[in-house]
C-alpha positions as CSV (number, residue, x, y, z in Angstrom):
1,X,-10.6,9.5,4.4
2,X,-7.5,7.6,2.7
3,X,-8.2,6.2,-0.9
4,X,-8.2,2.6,-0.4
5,X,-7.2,-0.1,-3.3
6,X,-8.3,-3.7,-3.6
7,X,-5.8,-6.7,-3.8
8,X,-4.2,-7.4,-7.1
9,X,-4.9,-3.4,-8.2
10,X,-1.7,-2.2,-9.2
11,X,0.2,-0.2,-6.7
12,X,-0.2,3.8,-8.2
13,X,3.1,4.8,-5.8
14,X,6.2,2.9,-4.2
15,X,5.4,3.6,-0.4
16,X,4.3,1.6,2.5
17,X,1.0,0.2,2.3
18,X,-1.2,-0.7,5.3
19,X,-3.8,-3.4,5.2
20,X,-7.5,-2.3,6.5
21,X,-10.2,-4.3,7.8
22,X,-13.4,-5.0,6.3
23,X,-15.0,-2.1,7.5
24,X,-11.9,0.5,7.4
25,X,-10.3,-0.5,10.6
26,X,-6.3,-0.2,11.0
27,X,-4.6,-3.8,11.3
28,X,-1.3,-2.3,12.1
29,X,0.7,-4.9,9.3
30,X,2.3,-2.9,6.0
31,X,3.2,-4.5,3.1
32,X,6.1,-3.1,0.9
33,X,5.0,-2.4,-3.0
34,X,6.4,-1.2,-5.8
35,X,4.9,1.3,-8.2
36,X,3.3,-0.8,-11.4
37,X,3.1,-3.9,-9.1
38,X,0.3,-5.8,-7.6
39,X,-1.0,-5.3,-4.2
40,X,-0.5,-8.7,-2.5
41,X,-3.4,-10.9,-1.2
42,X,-4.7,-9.9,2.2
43,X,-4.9,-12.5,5.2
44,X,-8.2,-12.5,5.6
45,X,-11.1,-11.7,2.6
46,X,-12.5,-8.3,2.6
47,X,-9.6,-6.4,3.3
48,X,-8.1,-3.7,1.4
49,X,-4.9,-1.7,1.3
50,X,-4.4,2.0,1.6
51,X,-1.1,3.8,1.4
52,X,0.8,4.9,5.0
53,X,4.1,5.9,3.9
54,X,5.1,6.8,0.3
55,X,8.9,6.5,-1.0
56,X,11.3,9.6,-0.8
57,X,13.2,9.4,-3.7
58,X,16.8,11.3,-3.2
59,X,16.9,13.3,-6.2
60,X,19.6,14.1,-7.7
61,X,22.4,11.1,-8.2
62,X,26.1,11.5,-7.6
63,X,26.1,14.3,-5.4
């Protein structure tokens, strides 16, 4: 099971980040966060945010 992080935890990864019901259940809505910053309050209380789809960084610049 998928580590799951509470609202206002700060993000540990840039990536997609999909909200989870009360009980673990998929809602099917992502919210975009940065790394460092603040998961974003969920619609309804109890839910929780785990990550979906991390950010693929390029590498190297310039090339």
């Amino acid at each position: 099971m998928a580590k799951t992080y509470k609202p206002g935890e700060k993000a540990p990864r840039s990536g997609q980040y999909e909200i989870t019901g009360p009980r673990g259940g998929p809602t099917g809505i992502e919210r975009t966060v940065t790394k460092g910053e603040p998961l974003p309050p969920p619609l309804k209380s109890g839910q929780q945010y785990k990550m979906a789809d991390p950010t693929k960084h390029g590498g190297k610049k310039g090339k």
